[in-house]
C-alpha positions as YAML, in Angstrom:
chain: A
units: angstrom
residues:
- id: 1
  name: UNK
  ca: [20.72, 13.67, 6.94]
- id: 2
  name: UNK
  ca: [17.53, 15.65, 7.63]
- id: 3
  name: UNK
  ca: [14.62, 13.29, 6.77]
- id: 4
  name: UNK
  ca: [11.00, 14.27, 7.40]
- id: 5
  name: UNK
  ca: [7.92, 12.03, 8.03]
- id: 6
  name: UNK
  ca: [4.90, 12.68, 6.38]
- id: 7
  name: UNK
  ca: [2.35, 11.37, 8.95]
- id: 8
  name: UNK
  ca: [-1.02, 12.47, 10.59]
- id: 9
  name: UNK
  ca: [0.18, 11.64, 14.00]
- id: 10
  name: UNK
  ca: [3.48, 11.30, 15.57]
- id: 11
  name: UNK
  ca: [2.47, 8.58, 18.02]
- id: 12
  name: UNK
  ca: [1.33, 5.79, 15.43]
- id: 13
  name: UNK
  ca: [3.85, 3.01, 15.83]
- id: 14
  name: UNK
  ca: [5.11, 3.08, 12.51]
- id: 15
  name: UNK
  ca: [5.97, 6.88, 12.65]
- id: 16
  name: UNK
  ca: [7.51, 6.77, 15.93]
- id: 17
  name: UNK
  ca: [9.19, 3.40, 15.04]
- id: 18
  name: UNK
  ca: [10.97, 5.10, 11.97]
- id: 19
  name: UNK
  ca: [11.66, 8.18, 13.89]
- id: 20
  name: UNK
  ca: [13.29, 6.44, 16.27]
- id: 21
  name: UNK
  ca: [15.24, 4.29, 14.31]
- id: 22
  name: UNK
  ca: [16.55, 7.41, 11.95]
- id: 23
  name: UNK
  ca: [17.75, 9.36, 15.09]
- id: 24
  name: UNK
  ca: [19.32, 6.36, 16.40]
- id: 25
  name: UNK
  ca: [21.90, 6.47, 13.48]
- id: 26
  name: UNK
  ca: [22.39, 10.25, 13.84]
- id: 27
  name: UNK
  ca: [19.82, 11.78, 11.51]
- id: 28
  name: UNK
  ca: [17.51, 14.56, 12.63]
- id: 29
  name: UNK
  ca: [14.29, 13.26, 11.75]
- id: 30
  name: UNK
  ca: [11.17, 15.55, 12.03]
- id: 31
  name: UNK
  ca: [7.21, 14.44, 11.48]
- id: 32
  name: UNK
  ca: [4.98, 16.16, 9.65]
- id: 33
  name: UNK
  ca: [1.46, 16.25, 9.80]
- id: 34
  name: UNK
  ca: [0.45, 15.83, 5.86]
- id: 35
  name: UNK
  ca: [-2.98, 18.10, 5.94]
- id: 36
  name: UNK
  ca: [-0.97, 20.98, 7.80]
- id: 37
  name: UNK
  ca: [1.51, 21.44, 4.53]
- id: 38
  name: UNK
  ca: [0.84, 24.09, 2.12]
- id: 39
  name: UNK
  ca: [2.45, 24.86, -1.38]
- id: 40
  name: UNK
  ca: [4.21, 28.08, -2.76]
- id: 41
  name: UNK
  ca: [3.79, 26.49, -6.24]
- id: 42
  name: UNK
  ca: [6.60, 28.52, -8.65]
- id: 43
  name: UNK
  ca: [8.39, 27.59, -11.10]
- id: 44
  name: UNK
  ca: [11.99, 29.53, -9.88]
- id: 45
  name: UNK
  ca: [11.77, 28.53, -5.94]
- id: 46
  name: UNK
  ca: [8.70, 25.80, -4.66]
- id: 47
  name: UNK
  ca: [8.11, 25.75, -0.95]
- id: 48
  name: UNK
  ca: [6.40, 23.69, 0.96]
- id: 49
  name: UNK
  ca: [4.95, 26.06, 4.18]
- id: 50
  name: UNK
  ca: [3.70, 24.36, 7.04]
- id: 51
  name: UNK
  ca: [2.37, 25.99, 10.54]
- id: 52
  name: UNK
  ca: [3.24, 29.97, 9.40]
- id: 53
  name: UNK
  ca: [7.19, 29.20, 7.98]
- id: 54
  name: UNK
  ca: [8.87, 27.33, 5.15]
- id: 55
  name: UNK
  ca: [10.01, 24.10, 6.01]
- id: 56
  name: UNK
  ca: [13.60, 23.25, 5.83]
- id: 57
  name: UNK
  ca: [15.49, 21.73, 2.95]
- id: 58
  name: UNK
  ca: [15.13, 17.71, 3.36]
- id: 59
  name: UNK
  ca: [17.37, 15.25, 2.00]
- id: 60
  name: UNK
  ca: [14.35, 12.62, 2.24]
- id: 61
  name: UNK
  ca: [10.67, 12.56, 2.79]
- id: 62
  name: UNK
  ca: [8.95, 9.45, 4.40]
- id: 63
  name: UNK
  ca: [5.34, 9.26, 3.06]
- id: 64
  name: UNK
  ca: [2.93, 7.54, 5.45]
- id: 65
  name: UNK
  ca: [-0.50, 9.06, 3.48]
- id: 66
  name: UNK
  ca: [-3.67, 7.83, 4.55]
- id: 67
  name: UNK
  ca: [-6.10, 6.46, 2.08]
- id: 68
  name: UNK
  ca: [-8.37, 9.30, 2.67]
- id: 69
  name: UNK
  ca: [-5.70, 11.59, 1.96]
- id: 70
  name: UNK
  ca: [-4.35, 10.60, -0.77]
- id: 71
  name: UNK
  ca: [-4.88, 13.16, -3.15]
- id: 72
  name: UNK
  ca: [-3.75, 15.78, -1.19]
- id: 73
  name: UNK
  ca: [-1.03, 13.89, 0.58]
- id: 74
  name: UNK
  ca: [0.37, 13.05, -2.96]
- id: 75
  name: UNK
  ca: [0.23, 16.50, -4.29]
- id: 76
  name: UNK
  ca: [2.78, 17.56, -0.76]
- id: 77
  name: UNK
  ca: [5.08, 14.99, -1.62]
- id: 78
  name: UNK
  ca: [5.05, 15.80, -5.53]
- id: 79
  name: UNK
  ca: [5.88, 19.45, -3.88]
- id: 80
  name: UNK
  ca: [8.94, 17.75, -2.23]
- id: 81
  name: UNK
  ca: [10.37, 16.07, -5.09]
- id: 82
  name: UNK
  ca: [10.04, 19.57, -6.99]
- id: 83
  name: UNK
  ca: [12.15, 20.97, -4.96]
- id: 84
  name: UNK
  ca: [14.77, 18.12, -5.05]
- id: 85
  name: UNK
  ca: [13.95, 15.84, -1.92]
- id: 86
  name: UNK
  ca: [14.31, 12.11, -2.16]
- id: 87
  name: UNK
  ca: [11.33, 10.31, -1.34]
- id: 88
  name: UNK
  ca: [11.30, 6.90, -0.30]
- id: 89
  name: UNK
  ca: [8.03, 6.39, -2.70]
- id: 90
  name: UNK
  ca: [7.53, 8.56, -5.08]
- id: 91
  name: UNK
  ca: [3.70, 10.27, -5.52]
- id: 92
  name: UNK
  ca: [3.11, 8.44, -8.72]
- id: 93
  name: UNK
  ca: [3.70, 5.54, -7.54]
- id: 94
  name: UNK
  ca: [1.46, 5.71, -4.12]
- id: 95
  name: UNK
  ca: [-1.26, 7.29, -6.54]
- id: 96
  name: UNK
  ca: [-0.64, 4.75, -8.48]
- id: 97
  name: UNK
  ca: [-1.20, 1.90, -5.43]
- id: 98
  name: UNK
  ca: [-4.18, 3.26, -4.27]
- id: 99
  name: UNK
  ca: [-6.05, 2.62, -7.39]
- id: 100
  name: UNK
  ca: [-7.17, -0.92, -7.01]
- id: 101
  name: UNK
  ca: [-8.32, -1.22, -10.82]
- id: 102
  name: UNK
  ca: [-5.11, 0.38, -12.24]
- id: 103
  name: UNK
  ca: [-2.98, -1.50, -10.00]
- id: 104
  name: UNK
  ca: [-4.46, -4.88, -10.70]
- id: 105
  name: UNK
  ca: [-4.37, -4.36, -14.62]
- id: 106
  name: UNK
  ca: [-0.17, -3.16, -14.14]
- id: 107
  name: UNK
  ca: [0.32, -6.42, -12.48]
- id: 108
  name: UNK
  ca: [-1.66, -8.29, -14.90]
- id: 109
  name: UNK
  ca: [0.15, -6.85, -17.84]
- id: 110
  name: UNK
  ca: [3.49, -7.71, -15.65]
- id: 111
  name: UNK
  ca: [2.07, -11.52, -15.76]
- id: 112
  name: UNK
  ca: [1.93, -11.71, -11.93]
- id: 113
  name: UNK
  ca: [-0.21, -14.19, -10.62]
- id: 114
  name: UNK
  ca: [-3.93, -12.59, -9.63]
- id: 115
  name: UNK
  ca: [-7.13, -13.90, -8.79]
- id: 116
  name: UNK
  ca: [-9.53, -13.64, -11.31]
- id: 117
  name: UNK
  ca: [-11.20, -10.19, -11.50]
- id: 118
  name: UNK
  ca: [-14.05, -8.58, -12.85]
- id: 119
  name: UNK
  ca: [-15.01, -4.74, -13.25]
- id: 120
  name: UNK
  ca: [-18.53, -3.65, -14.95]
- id: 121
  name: UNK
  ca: [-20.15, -0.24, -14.85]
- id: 122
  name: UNK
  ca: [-23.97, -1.41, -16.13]
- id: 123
  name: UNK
  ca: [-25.97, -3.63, -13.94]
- id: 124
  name: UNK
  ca: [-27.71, -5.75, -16.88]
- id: 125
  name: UNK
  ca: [-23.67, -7.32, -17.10]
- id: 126
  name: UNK
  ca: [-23.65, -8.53, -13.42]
- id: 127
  name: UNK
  ca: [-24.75, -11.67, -14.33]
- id: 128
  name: UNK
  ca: [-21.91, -12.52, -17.30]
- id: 129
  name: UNK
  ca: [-19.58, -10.54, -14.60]
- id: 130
  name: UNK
  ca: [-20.40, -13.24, -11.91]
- id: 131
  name: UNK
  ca: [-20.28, -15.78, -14.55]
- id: 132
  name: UNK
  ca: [-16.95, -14.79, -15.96]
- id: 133
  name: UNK
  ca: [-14.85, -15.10, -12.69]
- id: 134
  name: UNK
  ca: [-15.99, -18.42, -12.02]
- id: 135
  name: UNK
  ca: [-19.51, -18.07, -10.48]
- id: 136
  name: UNK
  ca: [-20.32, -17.73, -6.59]
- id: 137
  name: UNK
  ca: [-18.26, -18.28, -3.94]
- id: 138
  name: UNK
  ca: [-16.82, -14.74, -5.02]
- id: 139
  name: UNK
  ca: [-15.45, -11.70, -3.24]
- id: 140
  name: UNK
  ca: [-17.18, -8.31, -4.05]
- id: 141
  name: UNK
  ca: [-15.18, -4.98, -2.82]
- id: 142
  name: UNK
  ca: [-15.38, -1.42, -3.32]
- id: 143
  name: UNK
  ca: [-12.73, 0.00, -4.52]
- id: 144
  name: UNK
  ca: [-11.77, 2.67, -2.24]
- id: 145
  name: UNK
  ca: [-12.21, 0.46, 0.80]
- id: 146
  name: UNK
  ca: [-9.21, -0.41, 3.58]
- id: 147
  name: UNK
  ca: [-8.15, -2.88, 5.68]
- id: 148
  name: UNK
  ca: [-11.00, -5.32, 4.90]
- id: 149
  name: UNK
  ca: [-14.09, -2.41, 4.99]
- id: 150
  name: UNK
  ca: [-16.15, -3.05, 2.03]
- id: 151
  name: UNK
  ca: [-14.89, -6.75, 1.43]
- id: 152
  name: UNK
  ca: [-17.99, -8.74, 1.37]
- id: 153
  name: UNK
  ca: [-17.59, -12.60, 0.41]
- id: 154
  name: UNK
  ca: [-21.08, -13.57, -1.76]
- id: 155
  name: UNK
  ca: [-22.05, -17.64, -1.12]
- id: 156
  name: UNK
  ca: [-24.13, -17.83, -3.66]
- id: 157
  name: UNK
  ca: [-24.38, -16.10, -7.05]
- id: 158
  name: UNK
  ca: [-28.07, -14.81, -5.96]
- id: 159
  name: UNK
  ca: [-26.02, -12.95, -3.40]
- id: 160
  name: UNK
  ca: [-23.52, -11.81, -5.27]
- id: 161
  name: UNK
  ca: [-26.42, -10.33, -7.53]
- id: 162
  name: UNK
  ca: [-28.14, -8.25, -4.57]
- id: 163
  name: UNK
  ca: [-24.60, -7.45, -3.74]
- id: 164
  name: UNK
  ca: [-23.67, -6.02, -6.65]
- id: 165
  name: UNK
  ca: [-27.06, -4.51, -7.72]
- id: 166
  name: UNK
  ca: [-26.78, -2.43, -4.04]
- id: 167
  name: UNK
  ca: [-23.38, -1.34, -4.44]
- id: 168
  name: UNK
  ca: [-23.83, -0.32, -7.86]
- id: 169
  name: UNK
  ca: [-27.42, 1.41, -6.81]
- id: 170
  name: UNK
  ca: [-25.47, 3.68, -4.22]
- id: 171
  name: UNK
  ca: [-22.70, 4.65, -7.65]
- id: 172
  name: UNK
  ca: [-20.11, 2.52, -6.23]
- id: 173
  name: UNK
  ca: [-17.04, 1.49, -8.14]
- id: 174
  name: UNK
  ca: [-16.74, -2.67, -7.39]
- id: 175
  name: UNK
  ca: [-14.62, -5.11, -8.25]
- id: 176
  name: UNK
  ca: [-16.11, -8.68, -8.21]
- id: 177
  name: UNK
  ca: [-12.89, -11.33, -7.93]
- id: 178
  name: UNK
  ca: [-12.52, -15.31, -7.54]
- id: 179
  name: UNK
  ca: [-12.90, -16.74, -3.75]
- id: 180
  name: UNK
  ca: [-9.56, -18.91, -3.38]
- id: 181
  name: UNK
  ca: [-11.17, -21.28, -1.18]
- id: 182
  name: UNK
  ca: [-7.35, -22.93, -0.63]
- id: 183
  name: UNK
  ca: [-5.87, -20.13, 1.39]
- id: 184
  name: UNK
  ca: [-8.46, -20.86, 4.13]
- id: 185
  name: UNK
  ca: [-9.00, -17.14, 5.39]
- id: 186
  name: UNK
  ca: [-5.33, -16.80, 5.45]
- id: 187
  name: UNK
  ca: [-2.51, -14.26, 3.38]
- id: 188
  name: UNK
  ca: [1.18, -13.39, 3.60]
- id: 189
  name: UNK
  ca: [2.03, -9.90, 3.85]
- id: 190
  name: UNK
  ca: [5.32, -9.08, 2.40]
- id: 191
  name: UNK
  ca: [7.68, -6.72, 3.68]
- id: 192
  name: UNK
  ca: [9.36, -4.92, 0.30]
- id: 193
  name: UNK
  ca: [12.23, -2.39, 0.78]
- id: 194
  name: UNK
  ca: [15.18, -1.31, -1.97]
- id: 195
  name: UNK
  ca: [14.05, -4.57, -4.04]
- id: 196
  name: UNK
  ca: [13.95, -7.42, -1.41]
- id: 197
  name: UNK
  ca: [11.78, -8.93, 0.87]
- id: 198
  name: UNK
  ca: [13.29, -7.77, 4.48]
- id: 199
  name: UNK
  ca: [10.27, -9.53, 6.66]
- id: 200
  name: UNK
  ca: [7.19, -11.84, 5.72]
- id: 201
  name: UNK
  ca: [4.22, -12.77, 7.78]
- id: 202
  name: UNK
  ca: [1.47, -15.57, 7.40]
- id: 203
  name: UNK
  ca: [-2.17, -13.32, 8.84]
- id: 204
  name: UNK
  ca: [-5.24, -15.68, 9.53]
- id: 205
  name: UNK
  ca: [-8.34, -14.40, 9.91]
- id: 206
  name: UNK
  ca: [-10.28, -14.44, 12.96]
- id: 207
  name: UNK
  ca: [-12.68, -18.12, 12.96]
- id: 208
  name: UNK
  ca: [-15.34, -17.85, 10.99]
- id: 209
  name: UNK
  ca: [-13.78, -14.57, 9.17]
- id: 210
  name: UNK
  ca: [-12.72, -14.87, 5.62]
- id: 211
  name: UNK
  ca: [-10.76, -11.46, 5.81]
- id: 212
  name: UNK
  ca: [-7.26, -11.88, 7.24]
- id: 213
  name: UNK
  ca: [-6.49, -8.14, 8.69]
- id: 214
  name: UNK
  ca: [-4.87, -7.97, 11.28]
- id: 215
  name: UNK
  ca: [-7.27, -5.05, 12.66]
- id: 216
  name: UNK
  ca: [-10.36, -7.55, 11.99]
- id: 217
  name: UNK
  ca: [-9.40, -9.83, 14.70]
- id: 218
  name: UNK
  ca: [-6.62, -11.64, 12.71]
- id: 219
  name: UNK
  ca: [-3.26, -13.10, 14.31]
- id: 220
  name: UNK
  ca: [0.16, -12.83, 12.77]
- id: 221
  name: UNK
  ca: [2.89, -15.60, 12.53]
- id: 222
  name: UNK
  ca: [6.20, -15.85, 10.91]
- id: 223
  name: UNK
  ca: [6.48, -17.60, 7.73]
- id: 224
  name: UNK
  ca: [8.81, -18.92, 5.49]
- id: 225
  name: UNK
  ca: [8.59, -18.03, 1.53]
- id: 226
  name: UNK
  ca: [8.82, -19.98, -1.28]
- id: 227
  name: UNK
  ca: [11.04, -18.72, -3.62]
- id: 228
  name: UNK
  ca: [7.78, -18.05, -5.77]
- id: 229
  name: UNK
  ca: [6.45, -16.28, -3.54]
- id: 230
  name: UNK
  ca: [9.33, -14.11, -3.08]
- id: 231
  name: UNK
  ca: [9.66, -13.39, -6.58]
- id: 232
  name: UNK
  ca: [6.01, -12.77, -6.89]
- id: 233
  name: UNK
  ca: [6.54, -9.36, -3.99]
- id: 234
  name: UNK
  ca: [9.84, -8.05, -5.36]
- id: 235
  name: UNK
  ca: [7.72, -8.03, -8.66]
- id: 236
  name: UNK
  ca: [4.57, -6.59, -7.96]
- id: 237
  name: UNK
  ca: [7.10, -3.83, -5.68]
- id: 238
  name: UNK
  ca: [8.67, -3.51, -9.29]
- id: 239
  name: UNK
  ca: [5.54, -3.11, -10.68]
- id: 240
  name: UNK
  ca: [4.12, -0.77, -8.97]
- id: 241
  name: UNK
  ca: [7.40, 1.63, -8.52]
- id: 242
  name: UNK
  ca: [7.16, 1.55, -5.42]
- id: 243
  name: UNK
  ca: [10.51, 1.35, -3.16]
- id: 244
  name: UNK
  ca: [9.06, 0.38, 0.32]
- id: 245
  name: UNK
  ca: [5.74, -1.23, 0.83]
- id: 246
  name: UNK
  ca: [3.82, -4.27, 2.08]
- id: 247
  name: UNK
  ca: [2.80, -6.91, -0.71]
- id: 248
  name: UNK
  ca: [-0.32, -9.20, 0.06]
- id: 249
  name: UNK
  ca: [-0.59, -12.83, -1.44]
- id: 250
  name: UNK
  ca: [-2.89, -15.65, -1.24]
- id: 251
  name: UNK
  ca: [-1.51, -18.67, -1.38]
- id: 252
  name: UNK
  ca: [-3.48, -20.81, -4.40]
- id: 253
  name: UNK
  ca: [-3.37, -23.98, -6.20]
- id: 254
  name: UNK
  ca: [-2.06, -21.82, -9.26]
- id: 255
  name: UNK
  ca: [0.67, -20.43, -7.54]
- id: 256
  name: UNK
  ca: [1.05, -17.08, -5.51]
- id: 257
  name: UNK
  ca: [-2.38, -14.14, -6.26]
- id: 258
  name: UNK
  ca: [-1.09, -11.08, -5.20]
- id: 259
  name: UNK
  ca: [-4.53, -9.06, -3.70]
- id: 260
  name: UNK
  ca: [-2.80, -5.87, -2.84]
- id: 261
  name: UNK
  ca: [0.07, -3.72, -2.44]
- id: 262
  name: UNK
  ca: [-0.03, -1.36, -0.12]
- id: 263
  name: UNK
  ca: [2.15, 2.06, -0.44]
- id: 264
  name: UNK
  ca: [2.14, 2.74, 3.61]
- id: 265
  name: UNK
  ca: [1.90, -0.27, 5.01]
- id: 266
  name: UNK
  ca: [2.12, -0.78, 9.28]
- id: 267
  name: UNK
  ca: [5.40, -1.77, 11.06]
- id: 268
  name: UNK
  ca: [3.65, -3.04, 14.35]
- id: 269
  name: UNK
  ca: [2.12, -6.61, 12.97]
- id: 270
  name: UNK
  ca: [5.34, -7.33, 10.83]
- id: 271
  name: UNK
  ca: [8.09, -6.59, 13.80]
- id: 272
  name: UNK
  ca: [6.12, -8.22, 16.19]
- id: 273
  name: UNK
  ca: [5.77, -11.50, 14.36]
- id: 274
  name: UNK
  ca: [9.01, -11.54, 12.66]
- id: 275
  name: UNK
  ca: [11.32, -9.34, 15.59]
- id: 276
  name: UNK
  ca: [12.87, -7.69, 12.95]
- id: 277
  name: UNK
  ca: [14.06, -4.37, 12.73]
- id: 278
  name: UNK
  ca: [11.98, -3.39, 9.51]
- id: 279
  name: UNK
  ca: [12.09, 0.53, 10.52]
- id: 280
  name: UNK
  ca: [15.71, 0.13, 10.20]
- id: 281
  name: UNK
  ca: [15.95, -1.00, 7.17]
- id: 282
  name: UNK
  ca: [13.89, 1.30, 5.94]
- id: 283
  name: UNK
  ca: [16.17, 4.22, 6.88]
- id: 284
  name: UNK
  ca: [19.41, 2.57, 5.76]
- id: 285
  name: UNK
  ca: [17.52, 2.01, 2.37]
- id: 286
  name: UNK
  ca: [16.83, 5.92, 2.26]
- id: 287
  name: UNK
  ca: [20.68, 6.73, 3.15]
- id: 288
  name: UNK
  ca: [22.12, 4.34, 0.29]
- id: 289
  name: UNK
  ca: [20.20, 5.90, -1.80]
- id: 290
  name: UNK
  ca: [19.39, 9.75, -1.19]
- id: 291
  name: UNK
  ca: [21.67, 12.18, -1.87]
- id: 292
  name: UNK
  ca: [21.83, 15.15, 0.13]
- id: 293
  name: UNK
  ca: [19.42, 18.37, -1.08]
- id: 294
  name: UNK
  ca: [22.04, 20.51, -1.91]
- id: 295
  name: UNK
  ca: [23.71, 18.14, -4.20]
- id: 296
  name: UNK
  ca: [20.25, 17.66, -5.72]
- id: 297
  name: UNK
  ca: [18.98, 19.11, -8.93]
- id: 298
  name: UNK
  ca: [15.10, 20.17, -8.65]
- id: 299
  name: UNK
  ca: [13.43, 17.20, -10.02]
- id: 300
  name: UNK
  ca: [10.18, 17.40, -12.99]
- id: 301
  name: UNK
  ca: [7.46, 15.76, -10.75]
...
């Protein structure tokens, strides 16, 4: 198979970690760099262009878009699947991801377990907004922020107020949710590929740090799910249409609160704590179920 990785840079360990693991079982496996694609946008014959030529026909594209480049990274790999490529997520479904607010309401209507969230436009509602997901401690995060920038935990509700009233005062789009005071600065990240959980992680946060990322200082360990929280990923992966990606959950005395799912999520924490072979996986996920380009009929995007 020819299988191309949409990725800024080649020596990430993700990207090299899925290169390497696609070449090991005898695919050629190119990367891409996302913001170096261009589009011959036609109805009879779409191209994707990249460096001066047309690119190859792929049998499967391996989005690893960047938050910040989401819309543009989405509209290369909607160019793909025009012209018939399998991709491993499809662009609705990473645009889909990255919206915090539409992403939380699909789960919600899915009945997966959430922490209670608010969203308000007009200051004069903060209060009723702070009031409505329980009161202070709460969590306050913009919604276009990553790996735990923009996450700011409000002690009191007279700090959630100045919180709010600043991030709103700068036109920011917020979400205000419940603190779950239980999971003690702690989440699982779930590893979700074809449908099943191939790899799950506990992440605590650095002491003193409510915010479990792993870039923030956090450590990783190897955990053991309930079978819950197992059913709680596979359906927020469902949910969100998305065929690979990591699944976050806080571990409450309601049950499982999934806080995120992530459309790109990193291989280096998850291998490292678990020693799987999650990169593998991956690619034996996009063989079983890929069919090669020329057998392909274009798809509608």
């Amino acid at each position: 198979m020819k299988i191309a990785i949409l990725s800024r840079n080649e020596n990430l360990y993700s990207t090299r970690r899925l290169k390497e693991a696609g070449e090991a079982m005898g695919h050629q496996v190119d990367v891409i760099d996302t913001l170096h694609c261009y589009m011959d946008i036609t109805s009879s014959r779409p191209t994707v262009r990249y460096h001066g030529s047309e690119l190859p026909k792929y049998d499967a594209v391996i989005p690893r878009i960047g938050a910040s480049v989401t819309f543009y990274g989405t509209a290369v790999v909607r160019q793909f699947e025009m012209m018939g490529t399998y991709s491993i997520n499809e662009s609705v479904a990473i645009s889909r991801s990255r919206d915090k607010l539409r992403s939380l309401q699909l789960l919600s209507r899915k009945g997966i377990g959430l922490p209670r969230t608010g969203f308000a436009n007009r200051p004069d509602k903060i209060k009723d907004l702070i009031k409505n997901v329980g009161g202070a401690p709460l969590v306050i995060k913009l919604l276009e922020g990553t790996q735990g920038i923009g996450v700011v935990l409000a002690e009191t509700n007279k700090t959630a107020e100045a919180i709010i009233e600043a991030f709103m005062g700068l036109d920011a789009d917020i979400l205000v949710q419940e603190f779950i005071k239980e999971a003690g600065g702690a989440d699982i990240r779930c590893l979700v590929v074809g449908g099943k959980v191939v790899a799950a992680m506990k992440r605590q946060g650095a002491e003193g740090e409510f915010r479990s990322n792993l870039h923030r200082g956090g450590s990783a360990t190897l955990v053991r799910l309930s079978k819950e929280e197992r059913a709680t990923a596979v359906n927020a992966a469902k949910a969100m249409g998305l065929n690979f990606c990591g699944v976050d959950i806080l571990q409450s005395a309601n049950g499982p609160m999934v806080m995120e799912v992530n459309s790109s999520p990193g291989l280096e924490g998850i291998e490292t704590a678990t020693g799987k072979d999650v990169a593998t996986l991956v690619i034996e996920s996009i063989v079983k179920n890929s069919k090669p380009n020329n057998n392909r009929t274009r798809g509608k995007g």
